[in-house]
C-alpha atoms as a printed R data frame, in Angstrom:
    type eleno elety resid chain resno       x       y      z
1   ATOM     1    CA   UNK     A     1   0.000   0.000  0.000
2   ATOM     2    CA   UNK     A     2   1.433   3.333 -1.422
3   ATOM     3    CA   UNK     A     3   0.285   6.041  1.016
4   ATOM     4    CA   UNK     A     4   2.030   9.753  1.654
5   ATOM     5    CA   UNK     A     5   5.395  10.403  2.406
6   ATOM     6    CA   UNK     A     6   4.389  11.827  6.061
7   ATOM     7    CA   UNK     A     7   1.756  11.742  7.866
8   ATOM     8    CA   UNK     A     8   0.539  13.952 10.574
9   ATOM     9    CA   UNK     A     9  -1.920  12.097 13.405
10  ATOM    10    CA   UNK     A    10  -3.102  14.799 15.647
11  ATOM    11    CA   UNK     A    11  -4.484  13.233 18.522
12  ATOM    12    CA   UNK     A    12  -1.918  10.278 17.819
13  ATOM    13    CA   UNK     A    13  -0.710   9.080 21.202
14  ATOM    14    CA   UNK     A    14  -4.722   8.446 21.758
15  ATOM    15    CA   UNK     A    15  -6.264   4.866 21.922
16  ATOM    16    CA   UNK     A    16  -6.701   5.180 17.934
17  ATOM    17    CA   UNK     A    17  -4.031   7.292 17.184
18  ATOM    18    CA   UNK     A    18  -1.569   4.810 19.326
19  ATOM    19    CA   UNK     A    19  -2.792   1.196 17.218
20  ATOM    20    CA   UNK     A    20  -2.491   3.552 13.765
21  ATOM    21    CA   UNK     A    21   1.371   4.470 14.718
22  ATOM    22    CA   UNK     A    22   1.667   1.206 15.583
23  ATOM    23    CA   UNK     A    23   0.558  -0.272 12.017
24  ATOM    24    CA   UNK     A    24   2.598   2.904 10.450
25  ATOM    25    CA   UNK     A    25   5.477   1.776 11.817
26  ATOM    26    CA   UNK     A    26   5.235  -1.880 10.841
27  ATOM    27    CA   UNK     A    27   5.187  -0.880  7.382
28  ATOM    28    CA   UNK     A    28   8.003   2.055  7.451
29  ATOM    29    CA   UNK     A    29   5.551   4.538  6.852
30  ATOM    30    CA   UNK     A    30   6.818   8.034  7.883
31  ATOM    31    CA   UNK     A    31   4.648   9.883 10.293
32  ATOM    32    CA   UNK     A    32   4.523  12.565 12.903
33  ATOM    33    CA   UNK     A    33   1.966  13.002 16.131
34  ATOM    34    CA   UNK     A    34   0.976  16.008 17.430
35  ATOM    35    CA   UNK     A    35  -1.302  15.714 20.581
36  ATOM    36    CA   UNK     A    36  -1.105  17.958 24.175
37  ATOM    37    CA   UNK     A    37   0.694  14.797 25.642
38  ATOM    38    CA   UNK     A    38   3.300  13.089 25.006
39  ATOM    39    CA   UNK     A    39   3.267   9.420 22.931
40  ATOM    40    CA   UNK     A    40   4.269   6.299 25.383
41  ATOM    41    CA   UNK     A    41   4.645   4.056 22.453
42  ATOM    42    CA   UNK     A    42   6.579   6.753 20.120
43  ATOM    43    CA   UNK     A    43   8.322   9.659 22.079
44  ATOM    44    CA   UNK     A    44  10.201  10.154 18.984
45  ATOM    45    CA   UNK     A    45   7.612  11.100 16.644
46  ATOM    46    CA   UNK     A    46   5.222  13.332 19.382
47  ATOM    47    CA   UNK     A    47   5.473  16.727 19.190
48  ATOM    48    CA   UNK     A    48   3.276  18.089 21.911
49  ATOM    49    CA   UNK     A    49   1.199  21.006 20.513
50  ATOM    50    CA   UNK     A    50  -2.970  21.828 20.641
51  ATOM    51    CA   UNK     A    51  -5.630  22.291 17.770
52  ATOM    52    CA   UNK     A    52  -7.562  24.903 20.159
53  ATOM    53    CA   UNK     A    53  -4.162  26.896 19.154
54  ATOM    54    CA   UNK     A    54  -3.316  27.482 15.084
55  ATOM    55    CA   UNK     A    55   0.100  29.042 16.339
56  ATOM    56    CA   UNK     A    56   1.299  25.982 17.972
57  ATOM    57    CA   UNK     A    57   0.192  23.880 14.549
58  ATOM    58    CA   UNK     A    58   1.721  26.153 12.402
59  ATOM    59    CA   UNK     A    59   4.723  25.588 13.634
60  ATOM    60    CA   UNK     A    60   4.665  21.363 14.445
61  ATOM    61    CA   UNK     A    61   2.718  20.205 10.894
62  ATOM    62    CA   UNK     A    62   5.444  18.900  8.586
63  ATOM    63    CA   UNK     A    63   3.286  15.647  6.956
64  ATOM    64    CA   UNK     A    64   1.672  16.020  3.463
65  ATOM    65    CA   UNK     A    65  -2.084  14.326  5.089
66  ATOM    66    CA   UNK     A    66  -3.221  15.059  7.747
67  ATOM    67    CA   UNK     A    67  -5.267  12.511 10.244
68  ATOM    68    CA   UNK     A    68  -7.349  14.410 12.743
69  ATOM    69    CA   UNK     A    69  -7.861  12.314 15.574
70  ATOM    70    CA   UNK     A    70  -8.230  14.889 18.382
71  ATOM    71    CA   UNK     A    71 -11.516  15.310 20.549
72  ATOM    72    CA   UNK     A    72 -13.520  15.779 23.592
73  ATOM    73    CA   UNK     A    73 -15.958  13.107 23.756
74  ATOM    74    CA   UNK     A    74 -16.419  12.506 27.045
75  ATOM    75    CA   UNK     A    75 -20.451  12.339 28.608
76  ATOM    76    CA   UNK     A    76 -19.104  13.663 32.039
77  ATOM    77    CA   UNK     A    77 -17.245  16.804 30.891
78  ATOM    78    CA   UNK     A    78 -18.889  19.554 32.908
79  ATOM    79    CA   UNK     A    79 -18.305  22.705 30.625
80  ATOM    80    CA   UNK     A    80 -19.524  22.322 27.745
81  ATOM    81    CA   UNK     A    81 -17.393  25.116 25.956
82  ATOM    82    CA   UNK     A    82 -14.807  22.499 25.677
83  ATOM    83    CA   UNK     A    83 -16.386  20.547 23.511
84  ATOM    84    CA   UNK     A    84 -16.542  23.832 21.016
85  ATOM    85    CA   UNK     A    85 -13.106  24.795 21.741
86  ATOM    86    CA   UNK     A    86 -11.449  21.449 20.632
87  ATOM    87    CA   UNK     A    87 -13.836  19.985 18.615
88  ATOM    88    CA   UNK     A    88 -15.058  23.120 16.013
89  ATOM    89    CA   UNK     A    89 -12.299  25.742 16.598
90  ATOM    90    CA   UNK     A    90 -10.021  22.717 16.420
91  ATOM    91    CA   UNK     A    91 -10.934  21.675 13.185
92  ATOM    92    CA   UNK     A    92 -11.059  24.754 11.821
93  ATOM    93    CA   UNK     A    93  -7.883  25.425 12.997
94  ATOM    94    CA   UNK     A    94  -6.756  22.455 10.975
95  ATOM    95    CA   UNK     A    95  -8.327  23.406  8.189
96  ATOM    96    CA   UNK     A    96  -6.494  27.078  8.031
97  ATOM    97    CA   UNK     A    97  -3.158  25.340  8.781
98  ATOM    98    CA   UNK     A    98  -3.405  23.121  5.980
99  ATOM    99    CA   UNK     A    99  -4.393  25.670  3.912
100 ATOM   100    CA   UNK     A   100  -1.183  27.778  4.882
101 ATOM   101    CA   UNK     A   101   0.980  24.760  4.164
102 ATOM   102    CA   UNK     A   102  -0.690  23.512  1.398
103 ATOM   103    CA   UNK     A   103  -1.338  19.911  2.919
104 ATOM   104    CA   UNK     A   104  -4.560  18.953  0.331
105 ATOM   105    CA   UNK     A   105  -5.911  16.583  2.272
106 ATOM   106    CA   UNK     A   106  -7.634  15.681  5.440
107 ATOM   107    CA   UNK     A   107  -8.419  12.100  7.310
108 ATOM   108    CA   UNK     A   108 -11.589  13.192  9.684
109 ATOM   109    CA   UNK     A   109 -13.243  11.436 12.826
110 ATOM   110    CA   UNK     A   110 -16.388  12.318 13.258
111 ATOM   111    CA   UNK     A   111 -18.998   9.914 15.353
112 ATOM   112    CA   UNK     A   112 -22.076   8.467 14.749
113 ATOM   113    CA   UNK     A   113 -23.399  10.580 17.470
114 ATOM   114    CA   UNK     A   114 -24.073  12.798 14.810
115 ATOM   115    CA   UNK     A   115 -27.036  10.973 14.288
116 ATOM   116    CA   UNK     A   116 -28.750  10.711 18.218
117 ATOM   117    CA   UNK     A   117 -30.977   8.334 18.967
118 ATOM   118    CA   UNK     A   118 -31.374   7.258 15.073
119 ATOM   119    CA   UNK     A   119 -33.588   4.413 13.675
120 ATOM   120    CA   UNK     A   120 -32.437   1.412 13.540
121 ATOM   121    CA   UNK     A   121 -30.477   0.831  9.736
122 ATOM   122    CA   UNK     A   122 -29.218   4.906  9.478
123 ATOM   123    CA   UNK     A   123 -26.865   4.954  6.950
124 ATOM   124    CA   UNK     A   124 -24.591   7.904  5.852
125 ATOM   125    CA   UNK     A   125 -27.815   9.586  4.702
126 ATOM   126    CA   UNK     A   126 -29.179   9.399  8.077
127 ATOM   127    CA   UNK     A   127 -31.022  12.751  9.677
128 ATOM   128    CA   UNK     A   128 -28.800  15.073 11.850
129 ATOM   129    CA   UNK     A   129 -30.397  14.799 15.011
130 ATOM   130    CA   UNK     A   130 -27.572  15.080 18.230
131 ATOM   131    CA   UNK     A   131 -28.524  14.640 21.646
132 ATOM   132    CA   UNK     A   132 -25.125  16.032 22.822
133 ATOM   133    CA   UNK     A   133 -22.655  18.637 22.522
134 ATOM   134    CA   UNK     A   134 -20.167  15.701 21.199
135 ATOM   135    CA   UNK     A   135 -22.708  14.907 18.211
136 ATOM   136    CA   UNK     A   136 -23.682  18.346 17.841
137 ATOM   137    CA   UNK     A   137 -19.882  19.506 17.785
138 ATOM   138    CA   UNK     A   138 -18.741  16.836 15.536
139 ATOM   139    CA   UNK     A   139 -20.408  17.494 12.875
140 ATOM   140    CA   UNK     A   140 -20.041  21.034 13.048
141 ATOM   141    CA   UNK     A   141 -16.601  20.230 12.668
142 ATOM   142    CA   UNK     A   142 -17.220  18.110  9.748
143 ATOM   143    CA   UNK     A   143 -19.323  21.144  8.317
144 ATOM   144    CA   UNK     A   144 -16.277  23.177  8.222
145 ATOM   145    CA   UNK     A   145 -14.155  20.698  6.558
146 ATOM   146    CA   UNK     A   146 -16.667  20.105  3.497
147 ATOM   147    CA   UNK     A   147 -15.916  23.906  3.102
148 ATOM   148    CA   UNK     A   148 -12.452  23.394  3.279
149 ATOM   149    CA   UNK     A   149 -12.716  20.719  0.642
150 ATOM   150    CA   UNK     A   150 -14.713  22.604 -1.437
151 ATOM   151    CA   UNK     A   151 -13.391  25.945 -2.094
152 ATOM   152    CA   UNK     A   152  -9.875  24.321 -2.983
153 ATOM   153    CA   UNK     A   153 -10.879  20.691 -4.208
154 ATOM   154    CA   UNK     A   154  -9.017  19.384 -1.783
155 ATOM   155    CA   UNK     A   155  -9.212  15.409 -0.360
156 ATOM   156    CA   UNK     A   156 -11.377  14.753  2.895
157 ATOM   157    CA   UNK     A   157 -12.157  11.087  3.861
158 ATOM   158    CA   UNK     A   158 -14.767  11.784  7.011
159 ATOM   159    CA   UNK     A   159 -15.197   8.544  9.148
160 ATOM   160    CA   UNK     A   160 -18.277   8.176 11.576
161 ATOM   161    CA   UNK     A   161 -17.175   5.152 13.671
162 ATOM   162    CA   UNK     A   162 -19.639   3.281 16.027
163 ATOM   163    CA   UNK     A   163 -18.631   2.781 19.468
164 ATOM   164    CA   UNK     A   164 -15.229   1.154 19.433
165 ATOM   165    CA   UNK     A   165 -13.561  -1.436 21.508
166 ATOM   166    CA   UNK     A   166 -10.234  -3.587 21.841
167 ATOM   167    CA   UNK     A   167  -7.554  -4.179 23.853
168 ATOM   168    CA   UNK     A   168  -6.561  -1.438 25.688
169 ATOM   169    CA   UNK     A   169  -9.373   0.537 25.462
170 ATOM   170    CA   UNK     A   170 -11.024   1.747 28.686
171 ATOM   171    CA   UNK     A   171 -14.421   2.158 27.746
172 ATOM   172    CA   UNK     A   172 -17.906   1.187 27.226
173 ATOM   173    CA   UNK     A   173 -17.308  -1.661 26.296
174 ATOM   174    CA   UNK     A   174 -14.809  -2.869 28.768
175 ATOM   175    CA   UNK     A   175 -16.964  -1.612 31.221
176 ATOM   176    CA   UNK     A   176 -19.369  -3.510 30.124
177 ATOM   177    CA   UNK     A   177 -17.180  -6.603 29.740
178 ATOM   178    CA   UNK     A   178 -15.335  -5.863 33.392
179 ATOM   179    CA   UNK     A   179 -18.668  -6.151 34.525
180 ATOM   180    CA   UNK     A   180 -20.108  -9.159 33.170
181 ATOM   181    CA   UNK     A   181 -16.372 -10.438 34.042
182 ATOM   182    CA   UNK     A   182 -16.713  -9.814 37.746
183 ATOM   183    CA   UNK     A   183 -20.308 -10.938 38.238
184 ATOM   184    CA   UNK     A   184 -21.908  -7.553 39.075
185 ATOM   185    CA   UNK     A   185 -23.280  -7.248 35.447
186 ATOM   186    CA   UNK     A   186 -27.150  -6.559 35.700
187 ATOM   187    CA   UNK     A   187 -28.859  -6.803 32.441
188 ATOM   188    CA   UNK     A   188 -31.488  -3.542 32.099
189 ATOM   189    CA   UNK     A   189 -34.806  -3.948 29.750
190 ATOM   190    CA   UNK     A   190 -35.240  -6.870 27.277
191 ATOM   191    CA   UNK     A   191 -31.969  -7.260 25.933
192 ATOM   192    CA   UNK     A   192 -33.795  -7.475 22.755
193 ATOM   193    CA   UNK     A   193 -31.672  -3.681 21.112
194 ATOM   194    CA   UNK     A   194 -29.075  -4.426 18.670
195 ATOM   195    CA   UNK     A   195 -25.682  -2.308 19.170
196 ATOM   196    CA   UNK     A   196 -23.214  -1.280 16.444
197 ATOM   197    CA   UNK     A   197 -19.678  -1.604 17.298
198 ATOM   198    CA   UNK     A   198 -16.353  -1.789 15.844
199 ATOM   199    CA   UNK     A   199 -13.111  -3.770 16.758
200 ATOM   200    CA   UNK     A   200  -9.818  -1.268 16.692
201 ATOM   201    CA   UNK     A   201  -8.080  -3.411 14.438
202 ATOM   202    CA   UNK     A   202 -10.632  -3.118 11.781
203 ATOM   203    CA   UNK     A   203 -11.154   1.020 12.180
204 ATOM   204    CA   UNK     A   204  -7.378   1.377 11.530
205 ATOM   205    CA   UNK     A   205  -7.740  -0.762  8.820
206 ATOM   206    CA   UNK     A   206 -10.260   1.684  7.181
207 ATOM   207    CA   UNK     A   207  -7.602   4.832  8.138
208 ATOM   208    CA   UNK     A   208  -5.131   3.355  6.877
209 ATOM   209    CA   UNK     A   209  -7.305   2.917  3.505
210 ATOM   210    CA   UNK     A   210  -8.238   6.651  3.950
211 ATOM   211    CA   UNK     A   211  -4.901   7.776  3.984
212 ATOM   212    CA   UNK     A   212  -3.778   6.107  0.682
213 ATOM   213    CA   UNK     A   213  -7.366   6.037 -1.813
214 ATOM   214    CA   UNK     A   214  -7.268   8.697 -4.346
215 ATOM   215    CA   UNK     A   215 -11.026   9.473 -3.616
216 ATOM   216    CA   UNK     A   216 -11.730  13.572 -2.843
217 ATOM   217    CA   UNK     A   217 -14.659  13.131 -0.898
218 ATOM   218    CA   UNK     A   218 -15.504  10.141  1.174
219 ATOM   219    CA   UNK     A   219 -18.306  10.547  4.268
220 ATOM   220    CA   UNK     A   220 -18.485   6.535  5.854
221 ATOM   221    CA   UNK     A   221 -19.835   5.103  8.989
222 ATOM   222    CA   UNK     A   222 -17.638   2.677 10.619
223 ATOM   223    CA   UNK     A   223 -19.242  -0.189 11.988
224 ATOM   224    CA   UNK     A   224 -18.276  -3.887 11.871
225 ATOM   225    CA   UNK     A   225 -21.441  -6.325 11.290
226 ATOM   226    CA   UNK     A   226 -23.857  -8.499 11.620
227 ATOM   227    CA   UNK     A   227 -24.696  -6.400 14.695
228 ATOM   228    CA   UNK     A   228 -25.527  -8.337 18.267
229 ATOM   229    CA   UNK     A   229 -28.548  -7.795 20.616
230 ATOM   230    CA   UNK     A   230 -27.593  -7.385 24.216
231 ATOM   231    CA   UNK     A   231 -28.522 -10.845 25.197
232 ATOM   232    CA   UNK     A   232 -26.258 -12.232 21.815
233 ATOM   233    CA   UNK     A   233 -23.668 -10.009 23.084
234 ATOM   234    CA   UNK     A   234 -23.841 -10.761 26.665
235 ATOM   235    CA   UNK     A   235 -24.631 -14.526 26.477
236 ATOM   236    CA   UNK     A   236 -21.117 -15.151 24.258
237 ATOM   237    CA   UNK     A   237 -19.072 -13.341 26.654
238 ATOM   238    CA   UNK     A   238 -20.173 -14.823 29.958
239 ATOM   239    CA   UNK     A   239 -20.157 -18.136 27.911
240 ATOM   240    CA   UNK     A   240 -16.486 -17.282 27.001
241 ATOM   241    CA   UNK     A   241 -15.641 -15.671 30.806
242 ATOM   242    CA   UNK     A   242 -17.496 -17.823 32.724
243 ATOM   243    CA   UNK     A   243 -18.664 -20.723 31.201
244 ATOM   244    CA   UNK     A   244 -22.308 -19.334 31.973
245 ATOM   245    CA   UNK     A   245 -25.126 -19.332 29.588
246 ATOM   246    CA   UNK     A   246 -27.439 -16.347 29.426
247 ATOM   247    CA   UNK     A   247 -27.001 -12.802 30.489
248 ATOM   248    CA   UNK     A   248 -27.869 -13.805 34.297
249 ATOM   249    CA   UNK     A   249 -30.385 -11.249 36.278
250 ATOM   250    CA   UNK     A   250 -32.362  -8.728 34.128
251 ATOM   251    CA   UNK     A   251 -33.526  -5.359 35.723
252 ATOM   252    CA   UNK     A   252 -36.706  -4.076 34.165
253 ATOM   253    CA   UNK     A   253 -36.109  -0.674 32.133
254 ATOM   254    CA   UNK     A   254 -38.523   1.198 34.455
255 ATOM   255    CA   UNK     A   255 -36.306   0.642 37.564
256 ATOM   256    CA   UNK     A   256 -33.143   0.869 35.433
257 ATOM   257    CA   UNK     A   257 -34.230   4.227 34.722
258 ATOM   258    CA   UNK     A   258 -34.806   5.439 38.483
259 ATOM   259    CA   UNK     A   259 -31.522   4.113 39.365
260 ATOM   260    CA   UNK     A   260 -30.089   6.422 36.633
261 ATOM   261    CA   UNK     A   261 -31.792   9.441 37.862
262 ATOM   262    CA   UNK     A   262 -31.087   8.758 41.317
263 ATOM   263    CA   UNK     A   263 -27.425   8.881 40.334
264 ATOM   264    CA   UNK     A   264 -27.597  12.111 38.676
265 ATOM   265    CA   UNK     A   265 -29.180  13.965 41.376
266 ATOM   266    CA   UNK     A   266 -26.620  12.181 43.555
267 ATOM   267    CA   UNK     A   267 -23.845  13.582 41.258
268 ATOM   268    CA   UNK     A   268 -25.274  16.919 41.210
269 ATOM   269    CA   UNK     A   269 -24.921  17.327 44.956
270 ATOM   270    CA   UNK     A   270 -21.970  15.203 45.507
271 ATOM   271    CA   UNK     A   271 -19.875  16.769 42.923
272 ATOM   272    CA   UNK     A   272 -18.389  13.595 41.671
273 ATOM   273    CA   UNK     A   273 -19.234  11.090 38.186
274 ATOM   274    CA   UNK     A   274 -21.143   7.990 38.722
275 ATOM   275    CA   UNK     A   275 -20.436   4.557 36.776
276 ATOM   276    CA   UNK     A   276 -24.409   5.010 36.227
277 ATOM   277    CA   UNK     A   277 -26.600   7.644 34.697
278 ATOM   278    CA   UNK     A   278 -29.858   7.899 33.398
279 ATOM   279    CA   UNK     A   279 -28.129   8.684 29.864
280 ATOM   280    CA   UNK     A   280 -26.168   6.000 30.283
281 ATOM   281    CA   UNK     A   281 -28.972   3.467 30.919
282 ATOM   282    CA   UNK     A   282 -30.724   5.156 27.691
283 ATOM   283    CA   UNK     A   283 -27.851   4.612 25.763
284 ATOM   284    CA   UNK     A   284 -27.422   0.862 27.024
285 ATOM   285    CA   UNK     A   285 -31.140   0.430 26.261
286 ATOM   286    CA   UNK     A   286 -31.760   1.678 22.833
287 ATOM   287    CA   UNK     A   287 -31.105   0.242 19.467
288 ATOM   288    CA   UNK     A   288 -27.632   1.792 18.223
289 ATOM   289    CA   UNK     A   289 -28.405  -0.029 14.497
290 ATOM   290    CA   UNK     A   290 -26.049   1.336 11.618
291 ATOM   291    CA   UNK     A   291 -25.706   0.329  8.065
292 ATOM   292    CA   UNK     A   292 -21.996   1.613  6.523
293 ATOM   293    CA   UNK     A   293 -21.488   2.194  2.923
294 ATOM   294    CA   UNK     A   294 -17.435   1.277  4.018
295 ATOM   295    CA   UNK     A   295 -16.624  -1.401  0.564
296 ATOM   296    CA   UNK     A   296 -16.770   1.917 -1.254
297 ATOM   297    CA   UNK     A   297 -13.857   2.837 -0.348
298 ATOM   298    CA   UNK     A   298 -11.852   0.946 -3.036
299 ATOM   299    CA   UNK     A   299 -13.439  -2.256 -2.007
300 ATOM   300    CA   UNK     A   300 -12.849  -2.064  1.712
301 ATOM   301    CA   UNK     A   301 -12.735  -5.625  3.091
302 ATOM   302    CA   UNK     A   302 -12.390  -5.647  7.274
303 ATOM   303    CA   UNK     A   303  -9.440  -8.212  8.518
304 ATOM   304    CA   UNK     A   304 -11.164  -9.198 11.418
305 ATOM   305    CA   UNK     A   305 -14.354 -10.916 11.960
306 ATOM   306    CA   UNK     A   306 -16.601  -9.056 14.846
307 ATOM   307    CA   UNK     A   307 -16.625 -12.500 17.092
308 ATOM   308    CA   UNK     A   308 -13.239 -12.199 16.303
309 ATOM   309    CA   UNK     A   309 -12.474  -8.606 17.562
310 ATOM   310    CA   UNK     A   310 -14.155  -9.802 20.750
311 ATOM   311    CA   UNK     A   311 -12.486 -12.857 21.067
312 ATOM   312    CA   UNK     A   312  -9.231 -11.320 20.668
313 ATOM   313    CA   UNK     A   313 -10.372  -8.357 23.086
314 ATOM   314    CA   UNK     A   314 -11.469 -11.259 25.544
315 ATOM   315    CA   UNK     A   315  -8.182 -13.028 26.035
316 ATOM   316    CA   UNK     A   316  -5.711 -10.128 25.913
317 ATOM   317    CA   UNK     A   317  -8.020  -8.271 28.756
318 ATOM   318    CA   UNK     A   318  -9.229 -10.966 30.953
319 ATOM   319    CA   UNK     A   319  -7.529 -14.785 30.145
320 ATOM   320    CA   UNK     A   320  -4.210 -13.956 29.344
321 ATOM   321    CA   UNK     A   321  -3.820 -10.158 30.338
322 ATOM   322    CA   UNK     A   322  -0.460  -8.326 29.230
323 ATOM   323    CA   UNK     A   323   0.388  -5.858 32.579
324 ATOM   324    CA   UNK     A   324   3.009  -4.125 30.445
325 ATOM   325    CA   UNK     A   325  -0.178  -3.190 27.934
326 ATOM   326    CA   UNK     A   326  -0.839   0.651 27.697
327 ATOM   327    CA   UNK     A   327  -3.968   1.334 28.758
328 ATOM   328    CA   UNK     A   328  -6.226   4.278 27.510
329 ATOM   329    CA   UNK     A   329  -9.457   5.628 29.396
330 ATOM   330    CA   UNK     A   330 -11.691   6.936 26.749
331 ATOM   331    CA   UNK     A   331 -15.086   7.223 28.476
């Protein structure tokens, strides 16, 4: 695969940015990172510098595509400015550096948060409907880039992933798999919702692609299929963890729901985030169903299976755990 001669990953020493250096490097590909901390894995190629500041990318940007990795995504962040400040003034930061420098062409990650709580099946032509500032930011951002693209026919490959998982990664998911791991998993509703992921390995797969296809506009969710209910979901890991079949005990939505809202009002006071919220229990609840036009993008084929991606996730997190792995908290 014939790709740029440098590439710039801003946000690199992230849980994304970290497993794309990583299959950079295996195949000699030149690259820089630019992120506010420093790169565990590659010290050498981190230059620590921040998108809410064009100065400070001015003067760090040497690659010929850029990868913009960097976000705040968090549900807990408590002012909401920040989301703005790195998410939309980032990109358009981005997008004026590039210009400067004459760097034609642009690797976006956006979210499929862009889409809220969409109907099961939303593909890329889905309705823009955010229930956050994360959604409503991201595509903002993505907004400004089209422009960007537009006025000077630049390149820009925008990527929506699902929620992703893998080893490493300290979020939903491995919540969710800690939990079922430990024996204090409750199930909440029916079980019955089907959730879109997508296994790390896969996603940098499809970035990788990005970087080198020759398209000049590419918008694609990211999302690894056939997609599992809950009780699919849960029942193979606890099968796989515990030699259990089932999910176990289910809670019924309604006092899911009151749990969540007790914990809110309980963070209010207390100051401090929860493991449990109300949105969190919506979000566990609901169908997160996508469809992703992805094998356009010169014929995309994923390397890893989904039962796969779990399988592997599975064994290096819980059966044969690496305690020298770097571990990233992304929710």
């Amino acid at each position: 695969m014939v790709i740029a001669k440098k590439i710039t990953i801003i946000g690199g020493s992230g849980f994304i940015g970290t497993n794309l250096c990583r299959q950079l490097s295996s195949r000699q590909q030149d690259f820089e990172i630019i992120d506010l901390k420093m790169s565990n894995q590659f010290p050498e190629k981190c230059k620590i510098a921040d998108v809410r500041d064009a100065d400070s990318l001015r003067t760090k940007i040497t690659g010929d595509v850029v990868v913009n990795l960097a976000a705040v995504h968090r549900d807990d962040i408590r002012d909401k400015s920040e989301y703005k400040k790195t998410n939309v003034d980032g990109a358009e930061n981005v997008a004026l550096v590039c210009k400067e420098k004459g760097i034609n062409k642009i690797i976006f990650t956006s979210t499929v948060a862009v889409y809220g709580f969409a109907e099961p099946g939303t593909d890329e032509g889905g309705a823009i409907n955010p229930f956050n500032e994360y959604g409503r930011t991201k595509f903002e951002a993505e907004e400004i880039l089209r422009q960007w693209q537009k006025k000077s026919k630049n390149s820009l490959i925008i990527v929506r992933p699902t929620v992703i998982f893998g080893e490493g990664n300290r979020g939903n998911v491995f919540n969710l798999l800690n939990q079922i791991a430990s024996g204090k998993f409750l199930m909440v509703g029916k079980g019955e919702n089907k959730k879109s992921m997508a296994y790390i390995g896969n996603v940098v797969a499809f970035l990788e692609l990005s970087i080198a296809t020759n398209q000049k506009y590419g918008l694609y969710n990211y999302v690894d299929t056939p997609n599992l209910t809950m009780n699919e979901f849960v029942s193979q890991v606890r099968a796989t963890l515990k030699g259990k079949k089932g999910v176990g005990f289910r809670l019924p939505y309604w006092l899911g729901m009151i749990l969540g809202y007790s914990a809110d009002l309980i963070s209010i006071f207390s100051g401090k985030n929860l493991p449990i919220s109300s949105i969190r229990v919506k979000k566990f609840t609901t169908p997160t169903e996508f469809k992703s036009a992805k094998v356009k993008l010169d014929e995309f084929k994923a390397p890893y299976r989904l039962s796969e991606g779990v399988q592997r996730t599975l064994i290096s997190e819980f059966i044969s755990p690496d305690p020298k792995r770097e571990i990233f908290y992304t929710e």
